[in-house]
N, CA, C and O atoms as CSV, one atom per row, in Angstrom:
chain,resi,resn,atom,element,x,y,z
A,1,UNK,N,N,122.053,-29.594,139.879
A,1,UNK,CA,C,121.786,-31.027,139.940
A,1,UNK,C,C,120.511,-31.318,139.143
A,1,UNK,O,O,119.485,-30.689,139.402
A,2,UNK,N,N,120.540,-32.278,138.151
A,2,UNK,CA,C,119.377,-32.514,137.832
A,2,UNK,C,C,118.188,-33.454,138.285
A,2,UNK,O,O,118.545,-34.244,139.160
A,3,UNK,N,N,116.900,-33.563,137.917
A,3,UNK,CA,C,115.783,-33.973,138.649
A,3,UNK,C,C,116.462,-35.813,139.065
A,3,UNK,O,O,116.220,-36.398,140.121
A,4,UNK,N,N,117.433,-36.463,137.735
A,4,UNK,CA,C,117.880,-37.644,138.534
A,4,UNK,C,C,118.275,-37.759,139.406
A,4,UNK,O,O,117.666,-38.312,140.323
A,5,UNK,N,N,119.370,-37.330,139.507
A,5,UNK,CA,C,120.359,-36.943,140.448
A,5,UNK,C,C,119.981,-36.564,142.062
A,5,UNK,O,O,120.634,-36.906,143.048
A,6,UNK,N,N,118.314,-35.486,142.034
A,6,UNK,CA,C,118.095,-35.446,142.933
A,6,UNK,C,C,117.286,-36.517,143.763
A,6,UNK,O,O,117.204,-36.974,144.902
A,7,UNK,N,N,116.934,-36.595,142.951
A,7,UNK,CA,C,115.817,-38.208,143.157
A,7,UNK,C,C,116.540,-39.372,144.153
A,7,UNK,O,O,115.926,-39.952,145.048
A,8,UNK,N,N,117.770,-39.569,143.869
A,8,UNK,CA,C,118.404,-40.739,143.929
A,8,UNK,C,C,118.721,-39.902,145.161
A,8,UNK,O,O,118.095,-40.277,146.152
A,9,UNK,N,N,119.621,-38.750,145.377
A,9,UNK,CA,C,119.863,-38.338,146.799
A,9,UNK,C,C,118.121,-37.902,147.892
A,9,UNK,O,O,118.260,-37.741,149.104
A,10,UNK,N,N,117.310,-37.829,147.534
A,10,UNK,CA,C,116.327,-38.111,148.231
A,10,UNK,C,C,116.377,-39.559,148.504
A,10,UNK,O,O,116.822,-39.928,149.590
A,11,UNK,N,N,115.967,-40.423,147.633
A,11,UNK,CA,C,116.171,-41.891,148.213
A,11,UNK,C,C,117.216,-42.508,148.986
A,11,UNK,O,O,117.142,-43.491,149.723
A,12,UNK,N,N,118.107,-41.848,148.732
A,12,UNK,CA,C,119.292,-42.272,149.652
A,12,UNK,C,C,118.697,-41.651,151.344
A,12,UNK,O,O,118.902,-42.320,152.357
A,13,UNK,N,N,118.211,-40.755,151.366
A,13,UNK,CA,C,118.014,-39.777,152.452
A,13,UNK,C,C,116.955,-40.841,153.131
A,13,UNK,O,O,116.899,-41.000,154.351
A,14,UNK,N,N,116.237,-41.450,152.325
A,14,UNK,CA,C,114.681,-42.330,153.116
A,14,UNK,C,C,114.150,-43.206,151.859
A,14,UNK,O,O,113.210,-42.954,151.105
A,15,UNK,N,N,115.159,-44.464,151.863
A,15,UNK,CA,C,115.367,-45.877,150.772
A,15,UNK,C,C,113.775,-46.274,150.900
A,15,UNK,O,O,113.627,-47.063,149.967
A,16,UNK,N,N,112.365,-46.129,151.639
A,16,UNK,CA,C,111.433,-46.710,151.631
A,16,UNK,C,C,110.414,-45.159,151.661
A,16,UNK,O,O,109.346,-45.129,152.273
A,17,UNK,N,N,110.800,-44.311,151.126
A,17,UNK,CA,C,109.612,-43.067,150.675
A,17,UNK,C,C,109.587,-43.692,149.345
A,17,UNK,O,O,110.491,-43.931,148.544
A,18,UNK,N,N,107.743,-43.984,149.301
A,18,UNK,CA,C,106.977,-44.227,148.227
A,18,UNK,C,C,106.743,-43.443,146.843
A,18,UNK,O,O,106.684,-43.863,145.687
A,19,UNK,N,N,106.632,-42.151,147.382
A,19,UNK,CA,C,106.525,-41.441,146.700
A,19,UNK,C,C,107.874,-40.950,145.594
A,19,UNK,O,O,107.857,-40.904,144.364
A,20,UNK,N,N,108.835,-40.666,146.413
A,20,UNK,CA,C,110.220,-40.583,145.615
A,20,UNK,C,C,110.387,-41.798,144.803
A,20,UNK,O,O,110.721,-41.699,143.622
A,21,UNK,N,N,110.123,-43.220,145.497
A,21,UNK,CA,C,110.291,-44.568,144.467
A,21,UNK,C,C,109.702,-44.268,143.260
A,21,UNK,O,O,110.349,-44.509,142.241
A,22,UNK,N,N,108.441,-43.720,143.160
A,22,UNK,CA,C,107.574,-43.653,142.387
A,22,UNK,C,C,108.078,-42.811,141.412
A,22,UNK,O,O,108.398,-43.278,140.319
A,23,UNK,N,N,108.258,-40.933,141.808
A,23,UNK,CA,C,108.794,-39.830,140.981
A,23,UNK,C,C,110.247,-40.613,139.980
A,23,UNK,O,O,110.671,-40.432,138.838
A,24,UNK,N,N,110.585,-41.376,140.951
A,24,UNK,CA,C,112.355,-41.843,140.369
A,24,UNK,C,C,111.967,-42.632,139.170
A,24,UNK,O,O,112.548,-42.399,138.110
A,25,UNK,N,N,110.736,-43.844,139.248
A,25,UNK,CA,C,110.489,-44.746,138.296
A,25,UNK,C,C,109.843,-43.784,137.139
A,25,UNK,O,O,110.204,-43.843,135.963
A,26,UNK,N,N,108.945,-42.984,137.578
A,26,UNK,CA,C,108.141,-41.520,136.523
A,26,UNK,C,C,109.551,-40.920,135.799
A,26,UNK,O,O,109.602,-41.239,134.611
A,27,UNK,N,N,110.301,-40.399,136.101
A,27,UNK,CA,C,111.602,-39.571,135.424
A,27,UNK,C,C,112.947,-40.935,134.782
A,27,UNK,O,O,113.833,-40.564,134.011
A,28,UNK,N,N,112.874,-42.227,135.191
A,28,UNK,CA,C,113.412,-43.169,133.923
A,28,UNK,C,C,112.289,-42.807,133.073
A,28,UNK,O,O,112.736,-42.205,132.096
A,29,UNK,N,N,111.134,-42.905,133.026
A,29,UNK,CA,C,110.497,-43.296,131.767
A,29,UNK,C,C,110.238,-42.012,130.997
A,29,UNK,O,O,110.088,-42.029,129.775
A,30,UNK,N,N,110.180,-40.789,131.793
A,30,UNK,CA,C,110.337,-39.580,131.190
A,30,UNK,C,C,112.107,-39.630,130.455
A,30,UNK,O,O,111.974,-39.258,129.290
A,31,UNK,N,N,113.195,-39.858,130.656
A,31,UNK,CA,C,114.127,-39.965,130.323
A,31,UNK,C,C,114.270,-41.201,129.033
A,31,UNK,O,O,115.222,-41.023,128.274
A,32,UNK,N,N,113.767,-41.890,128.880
A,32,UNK,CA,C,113.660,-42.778,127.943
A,32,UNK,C,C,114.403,-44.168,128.774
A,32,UNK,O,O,114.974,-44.948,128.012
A,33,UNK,N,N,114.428,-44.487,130.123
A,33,UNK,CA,C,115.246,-45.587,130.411
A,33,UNK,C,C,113.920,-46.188,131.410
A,33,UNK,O,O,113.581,-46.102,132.590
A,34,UNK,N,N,113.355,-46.924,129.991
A,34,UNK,CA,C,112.163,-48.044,130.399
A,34,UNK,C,C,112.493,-49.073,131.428
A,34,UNK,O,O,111.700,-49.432,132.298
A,35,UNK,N,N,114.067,-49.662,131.240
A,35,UNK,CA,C,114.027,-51.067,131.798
A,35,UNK,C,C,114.333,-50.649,133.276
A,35,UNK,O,O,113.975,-51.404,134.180
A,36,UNK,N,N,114.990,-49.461,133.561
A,36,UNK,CA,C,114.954,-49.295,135.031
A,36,UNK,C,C,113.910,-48.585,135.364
A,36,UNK,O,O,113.687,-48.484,136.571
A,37,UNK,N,N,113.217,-48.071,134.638
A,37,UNK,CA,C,111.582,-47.933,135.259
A,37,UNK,C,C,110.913,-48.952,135.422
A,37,UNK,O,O,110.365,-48.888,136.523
A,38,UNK,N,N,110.620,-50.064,134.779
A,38,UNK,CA,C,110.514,-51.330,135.172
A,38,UNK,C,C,110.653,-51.890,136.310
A,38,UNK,O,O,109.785,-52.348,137.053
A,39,UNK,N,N,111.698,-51.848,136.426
A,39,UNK,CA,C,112.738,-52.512,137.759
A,39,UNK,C,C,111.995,-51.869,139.320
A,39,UNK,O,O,111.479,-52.484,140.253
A,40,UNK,N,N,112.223,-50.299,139.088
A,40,UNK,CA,C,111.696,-48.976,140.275
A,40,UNK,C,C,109.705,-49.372,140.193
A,40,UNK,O,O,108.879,-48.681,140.790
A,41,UNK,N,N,109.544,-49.923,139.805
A,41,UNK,CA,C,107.947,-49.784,139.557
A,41,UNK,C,C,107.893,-51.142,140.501
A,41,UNK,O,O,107.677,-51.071,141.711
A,42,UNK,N,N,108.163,-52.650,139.653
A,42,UNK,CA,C,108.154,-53.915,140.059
A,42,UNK,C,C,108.638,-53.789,141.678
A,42,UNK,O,O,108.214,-54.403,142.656
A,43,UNK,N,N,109.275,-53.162,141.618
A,43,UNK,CA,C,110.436,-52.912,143.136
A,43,UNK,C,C,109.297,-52.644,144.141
A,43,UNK,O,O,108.989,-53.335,145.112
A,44,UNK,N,N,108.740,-51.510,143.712
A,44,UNK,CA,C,107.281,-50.473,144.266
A,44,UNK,C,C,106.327,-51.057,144.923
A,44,UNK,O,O,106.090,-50.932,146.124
A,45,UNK,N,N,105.484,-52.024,143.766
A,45,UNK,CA,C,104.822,-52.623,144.097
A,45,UNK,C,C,105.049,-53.856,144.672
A,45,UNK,O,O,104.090,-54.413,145.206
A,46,UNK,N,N,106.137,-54.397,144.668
A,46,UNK,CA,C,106.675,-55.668,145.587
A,46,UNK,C,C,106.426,-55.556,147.092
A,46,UNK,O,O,105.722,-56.233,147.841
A,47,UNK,N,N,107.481,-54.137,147.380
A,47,UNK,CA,C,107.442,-53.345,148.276
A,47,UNK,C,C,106.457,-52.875,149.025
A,47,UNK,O,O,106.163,-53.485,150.054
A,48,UNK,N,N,105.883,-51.909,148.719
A,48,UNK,CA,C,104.669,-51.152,149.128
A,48,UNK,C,C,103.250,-51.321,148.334
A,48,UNK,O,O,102.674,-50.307,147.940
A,49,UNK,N,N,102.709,-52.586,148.113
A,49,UNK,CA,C,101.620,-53.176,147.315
A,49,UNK,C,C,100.566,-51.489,147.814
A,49,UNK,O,O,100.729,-50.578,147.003
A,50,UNK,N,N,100.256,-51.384,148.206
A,50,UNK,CA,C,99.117,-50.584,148.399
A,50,UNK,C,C,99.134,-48.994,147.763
A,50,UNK,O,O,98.152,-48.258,147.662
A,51,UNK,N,N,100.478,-48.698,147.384
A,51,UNK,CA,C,100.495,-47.803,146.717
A,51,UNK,C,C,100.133,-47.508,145.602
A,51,UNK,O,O,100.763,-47.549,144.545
A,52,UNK,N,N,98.920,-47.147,145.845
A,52,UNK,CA,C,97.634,-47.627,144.276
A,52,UNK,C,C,98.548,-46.876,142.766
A,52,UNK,O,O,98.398,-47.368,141.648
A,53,UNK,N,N,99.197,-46.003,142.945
A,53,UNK,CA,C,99.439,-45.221,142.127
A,53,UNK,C,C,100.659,-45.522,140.763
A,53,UNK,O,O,101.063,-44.799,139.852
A,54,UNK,N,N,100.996,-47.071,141.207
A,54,UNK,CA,C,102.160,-47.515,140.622
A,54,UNK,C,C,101.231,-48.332,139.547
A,54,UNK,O,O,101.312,-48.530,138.335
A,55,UNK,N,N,100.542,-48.615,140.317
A,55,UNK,CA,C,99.759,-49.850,138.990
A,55,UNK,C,C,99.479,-49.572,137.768
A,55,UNK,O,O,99.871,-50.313,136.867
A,56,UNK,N,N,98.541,-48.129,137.450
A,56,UNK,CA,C,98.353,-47.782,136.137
A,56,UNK,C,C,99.757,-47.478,135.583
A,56,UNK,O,O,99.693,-47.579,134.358
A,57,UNK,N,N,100.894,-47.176,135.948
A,57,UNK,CA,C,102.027,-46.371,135.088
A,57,UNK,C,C,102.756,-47.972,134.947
A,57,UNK,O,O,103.162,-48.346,133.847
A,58,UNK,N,N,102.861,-48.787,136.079
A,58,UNK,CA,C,103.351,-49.858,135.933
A,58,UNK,C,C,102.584,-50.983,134.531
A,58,UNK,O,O,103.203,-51.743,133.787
A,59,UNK,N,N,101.440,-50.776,134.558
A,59,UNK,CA,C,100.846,-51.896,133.505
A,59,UNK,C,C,101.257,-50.851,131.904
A,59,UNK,O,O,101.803,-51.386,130.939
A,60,UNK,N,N,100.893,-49.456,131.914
A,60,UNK,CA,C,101.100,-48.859,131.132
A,60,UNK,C,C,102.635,-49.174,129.958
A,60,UNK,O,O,102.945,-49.275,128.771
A,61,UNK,N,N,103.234,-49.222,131.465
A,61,UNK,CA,C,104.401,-49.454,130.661
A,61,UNK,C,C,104.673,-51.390,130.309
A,61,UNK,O,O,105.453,-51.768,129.434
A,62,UNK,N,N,104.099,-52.074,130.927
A,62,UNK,CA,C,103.684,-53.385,130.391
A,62,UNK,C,C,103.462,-53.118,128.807
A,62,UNK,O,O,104.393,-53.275,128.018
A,63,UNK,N,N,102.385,-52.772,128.460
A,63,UNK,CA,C,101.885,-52.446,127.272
A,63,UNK,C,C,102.720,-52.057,126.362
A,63,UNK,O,O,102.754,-52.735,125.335
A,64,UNK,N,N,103.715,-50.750,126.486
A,64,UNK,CA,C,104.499,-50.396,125.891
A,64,UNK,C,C,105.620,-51.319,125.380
A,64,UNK,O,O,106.305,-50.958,124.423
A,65,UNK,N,N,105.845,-52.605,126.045
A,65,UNK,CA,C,107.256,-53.399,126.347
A,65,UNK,C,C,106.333,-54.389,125.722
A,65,UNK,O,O,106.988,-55.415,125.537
A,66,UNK,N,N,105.059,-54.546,125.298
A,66,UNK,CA,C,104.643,-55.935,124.541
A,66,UNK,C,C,103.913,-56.783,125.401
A,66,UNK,O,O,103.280,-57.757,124.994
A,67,UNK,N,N,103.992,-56.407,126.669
A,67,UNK,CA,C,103.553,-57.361,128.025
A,67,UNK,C,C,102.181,-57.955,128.172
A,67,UNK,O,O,102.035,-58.371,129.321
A,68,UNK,N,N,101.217,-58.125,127.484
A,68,UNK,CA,C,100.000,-57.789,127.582
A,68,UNK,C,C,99.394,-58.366,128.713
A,68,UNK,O,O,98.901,-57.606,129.546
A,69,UNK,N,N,99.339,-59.823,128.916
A,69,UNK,CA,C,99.139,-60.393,130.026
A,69,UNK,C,C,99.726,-60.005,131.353
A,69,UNK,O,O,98.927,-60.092,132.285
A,70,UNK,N,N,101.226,-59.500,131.727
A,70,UNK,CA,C,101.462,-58.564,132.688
A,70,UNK,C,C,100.707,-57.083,133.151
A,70,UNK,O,O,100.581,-56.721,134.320
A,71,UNK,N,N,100.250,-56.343,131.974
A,71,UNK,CA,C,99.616,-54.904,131.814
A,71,UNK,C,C,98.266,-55.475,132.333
A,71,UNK,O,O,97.588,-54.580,132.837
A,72,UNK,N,N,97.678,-56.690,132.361
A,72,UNK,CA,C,96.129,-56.538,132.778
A,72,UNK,C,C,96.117,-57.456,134.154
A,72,UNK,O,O,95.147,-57.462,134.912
A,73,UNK,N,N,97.040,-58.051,134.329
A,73,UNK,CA,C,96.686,-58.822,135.332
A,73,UNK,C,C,97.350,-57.289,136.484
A,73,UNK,O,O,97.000,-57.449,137.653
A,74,UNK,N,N,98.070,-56.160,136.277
A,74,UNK,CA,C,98.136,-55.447,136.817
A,74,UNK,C,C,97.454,-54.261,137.506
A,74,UNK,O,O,97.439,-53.780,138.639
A,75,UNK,N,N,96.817,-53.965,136.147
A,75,UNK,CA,C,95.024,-53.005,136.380
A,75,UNK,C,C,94.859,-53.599,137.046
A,75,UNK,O,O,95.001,-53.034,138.131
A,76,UNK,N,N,94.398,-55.318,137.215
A,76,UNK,CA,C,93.204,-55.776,137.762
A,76,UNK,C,C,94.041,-55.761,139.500
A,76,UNK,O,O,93.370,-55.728,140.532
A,77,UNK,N,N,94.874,-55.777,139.493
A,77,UNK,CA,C,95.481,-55.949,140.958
A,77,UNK,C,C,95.654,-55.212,141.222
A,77,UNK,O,O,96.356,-55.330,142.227
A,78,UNK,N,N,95.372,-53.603,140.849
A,78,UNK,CA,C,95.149,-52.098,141.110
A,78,UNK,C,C,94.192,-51.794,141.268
A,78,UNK,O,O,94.018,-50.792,141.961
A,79,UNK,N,N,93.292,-52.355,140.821
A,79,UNK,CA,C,91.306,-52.023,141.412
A,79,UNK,C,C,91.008,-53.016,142.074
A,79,UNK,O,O,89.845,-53.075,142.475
A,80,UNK,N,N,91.905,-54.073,142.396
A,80,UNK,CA,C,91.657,-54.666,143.820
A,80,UNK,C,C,92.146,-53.491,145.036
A,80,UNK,O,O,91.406,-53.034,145.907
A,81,UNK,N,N,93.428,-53.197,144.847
A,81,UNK,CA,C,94.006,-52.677,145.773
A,81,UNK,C,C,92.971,-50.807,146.162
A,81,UNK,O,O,92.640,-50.085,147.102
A,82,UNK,N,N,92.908,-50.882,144.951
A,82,UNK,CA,C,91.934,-49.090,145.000
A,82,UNK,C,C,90.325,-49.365,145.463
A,82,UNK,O,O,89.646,-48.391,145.788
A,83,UNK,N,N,89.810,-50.566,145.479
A,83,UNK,CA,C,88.222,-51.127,145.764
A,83,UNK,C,C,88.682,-51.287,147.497
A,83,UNK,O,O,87.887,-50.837,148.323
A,84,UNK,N,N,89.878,-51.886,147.943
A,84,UNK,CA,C,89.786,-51.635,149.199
A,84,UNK,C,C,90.258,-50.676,149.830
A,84,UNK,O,O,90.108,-50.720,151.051
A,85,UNK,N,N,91.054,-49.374,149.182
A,85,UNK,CA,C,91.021,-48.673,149.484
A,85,UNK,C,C,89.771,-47.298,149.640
A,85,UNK,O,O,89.816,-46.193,150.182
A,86,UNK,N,N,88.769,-48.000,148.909
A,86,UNK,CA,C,87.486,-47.171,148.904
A,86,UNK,C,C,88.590,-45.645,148.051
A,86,UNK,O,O,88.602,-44.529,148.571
A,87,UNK,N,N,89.242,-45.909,146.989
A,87,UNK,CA,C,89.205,-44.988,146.053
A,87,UNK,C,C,89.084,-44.774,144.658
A,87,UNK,O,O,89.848,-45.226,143.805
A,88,UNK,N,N,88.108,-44.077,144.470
A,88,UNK,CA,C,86.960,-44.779,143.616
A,88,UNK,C,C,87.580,-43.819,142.259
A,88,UNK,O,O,87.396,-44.312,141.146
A,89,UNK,N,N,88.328,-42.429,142.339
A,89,UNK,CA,C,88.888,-42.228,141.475
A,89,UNK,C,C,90.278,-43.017,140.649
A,89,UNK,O,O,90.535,-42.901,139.451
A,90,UNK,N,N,91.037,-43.811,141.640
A,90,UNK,CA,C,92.247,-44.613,140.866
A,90,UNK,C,C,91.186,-45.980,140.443
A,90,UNK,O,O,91.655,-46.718,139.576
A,91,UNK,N,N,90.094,-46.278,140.880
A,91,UNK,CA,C,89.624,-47.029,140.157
A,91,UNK,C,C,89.511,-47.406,139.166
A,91,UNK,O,O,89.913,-48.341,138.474
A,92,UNK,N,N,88.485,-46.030,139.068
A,92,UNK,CA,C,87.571,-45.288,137.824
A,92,UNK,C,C,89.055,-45.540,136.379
A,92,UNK,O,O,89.147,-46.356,135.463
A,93,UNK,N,N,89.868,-44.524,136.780
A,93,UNK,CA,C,91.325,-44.543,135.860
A,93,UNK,C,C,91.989,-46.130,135.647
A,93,UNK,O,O,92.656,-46.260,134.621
A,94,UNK,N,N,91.850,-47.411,136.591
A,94,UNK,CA,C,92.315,-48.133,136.423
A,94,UNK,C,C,91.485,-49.501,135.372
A,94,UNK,O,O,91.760,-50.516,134.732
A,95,UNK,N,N,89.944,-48.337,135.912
A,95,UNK,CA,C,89.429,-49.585,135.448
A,95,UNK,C,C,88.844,-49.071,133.523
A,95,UNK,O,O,88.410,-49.794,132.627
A,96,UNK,N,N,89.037,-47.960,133.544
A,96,UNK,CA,C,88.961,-47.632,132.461
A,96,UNK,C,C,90.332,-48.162,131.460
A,96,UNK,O,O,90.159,-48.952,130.532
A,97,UNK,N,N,91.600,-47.632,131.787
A,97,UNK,CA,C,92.908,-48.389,131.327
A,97,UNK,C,C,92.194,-50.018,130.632
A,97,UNK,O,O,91.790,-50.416,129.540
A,98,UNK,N,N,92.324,-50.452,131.732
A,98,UNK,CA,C,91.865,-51.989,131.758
A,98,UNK,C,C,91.202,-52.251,130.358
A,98,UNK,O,O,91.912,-52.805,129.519
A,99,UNK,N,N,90.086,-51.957,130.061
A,99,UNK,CA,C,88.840,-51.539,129.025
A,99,UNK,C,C,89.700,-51.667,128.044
A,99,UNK,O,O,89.649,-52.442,127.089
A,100,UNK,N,N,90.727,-50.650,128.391
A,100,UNK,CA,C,90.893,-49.889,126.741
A,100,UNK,C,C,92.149,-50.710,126.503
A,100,UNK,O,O,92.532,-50.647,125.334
A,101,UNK,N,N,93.199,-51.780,127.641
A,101,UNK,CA,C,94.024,-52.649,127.138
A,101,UNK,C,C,93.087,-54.201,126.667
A,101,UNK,O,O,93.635,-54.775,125.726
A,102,UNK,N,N,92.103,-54.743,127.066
A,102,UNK,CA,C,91.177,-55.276,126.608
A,102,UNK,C,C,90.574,-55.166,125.431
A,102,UNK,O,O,89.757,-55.994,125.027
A,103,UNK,N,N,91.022,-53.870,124.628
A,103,UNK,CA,C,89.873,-53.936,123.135
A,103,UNK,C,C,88.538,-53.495,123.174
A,103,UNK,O,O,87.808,-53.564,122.185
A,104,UNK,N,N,88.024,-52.854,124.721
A,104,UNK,CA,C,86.834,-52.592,124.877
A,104,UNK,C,C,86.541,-51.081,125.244
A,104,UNK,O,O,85.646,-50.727,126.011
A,105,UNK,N,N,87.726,-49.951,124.361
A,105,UNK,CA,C,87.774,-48.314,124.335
A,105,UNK,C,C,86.769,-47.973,124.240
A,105,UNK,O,O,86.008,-48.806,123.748
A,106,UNK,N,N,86.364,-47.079,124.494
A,106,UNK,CA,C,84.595,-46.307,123.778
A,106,UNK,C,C,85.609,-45.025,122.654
A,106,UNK,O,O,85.149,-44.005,122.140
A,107,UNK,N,N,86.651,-45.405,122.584
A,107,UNK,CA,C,87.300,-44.282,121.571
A,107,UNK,C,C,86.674,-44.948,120.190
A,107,UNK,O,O,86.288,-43.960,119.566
A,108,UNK,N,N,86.429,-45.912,119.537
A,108,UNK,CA,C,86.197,-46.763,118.472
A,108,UNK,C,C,85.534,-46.742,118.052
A,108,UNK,O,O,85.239,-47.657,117.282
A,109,UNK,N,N,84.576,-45.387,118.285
A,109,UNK,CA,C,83.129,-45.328,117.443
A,109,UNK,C,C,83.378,-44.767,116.300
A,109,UNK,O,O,82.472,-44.602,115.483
C-alpha cells in the first residue's frame, strides 16, 4: 500500500486526527496534487485552528498558487495562534516566512 493510500485508511480509522490531516495534505503536495492539498490544509485549519503547524505549509503553498494576500494574512494568523501558544519556535519560522513573503529576506545582501 502506498503512503496515500495509507493515509486515507488512517483517516478513515479517526476523520478528526490532526496530525494524519496534516501528513495527508504534506504527501498531495509531495505528490504534485496542490489543489487537494489546498483543500486538506484550508479543511485543517477551519477545523482545528490551533494546529500551529498547518499555517506555514498552508501560506507556503499560497505563495506557490500566486496567493499573496492569502500567504500573509496566514503567517500572520499563525503567530497569532503560536504567540498564544507560547511557541516561540513556530513563531520564530512563521515569522521569519512572513519577512521573506513581504520582500524583507536578509538573503538579499
Amino acid at each position: 500500500m502506498d503512503r496515500l493510500s495509507l493515509l486515507l485508511e488512517y483517516l478513515k480509522e479517526d476523520p478528526g486526527d490532526a496530525f494524519t490531516r496534516f501528513a495527508l495534505a504534506m504527501e498531495y503536495v509531495k505528490t504534485g496534487n496542490e489543489d487537494r492539498a489546498l483543500e486538506t490544509f484550508e479543511a485543517l485549519v477551519g477545523d482545528q485552528p490551533d494546529y500551529v503547524g498547518t499555517y506555514y505549509h498552508l501560506a507556503a503553498l499560497y505563495l506557490r498558487k500566486g496567493l499573496t494576500d492569502e500567504a500573509l494574512e496566514t503567517y500572520r494568523a499563525g503567530i497569532r495562534i503560536a504567540d498564544r501558544q507560547r511557541d516561540t519556535h513556530a513563531r520564530a519560522e512563521l515569522q521569519s516566512a512572513l519577512l521573506e513573503a513581504e520582500g524583507f529576506g536578509f538573503d538579499d545582501e
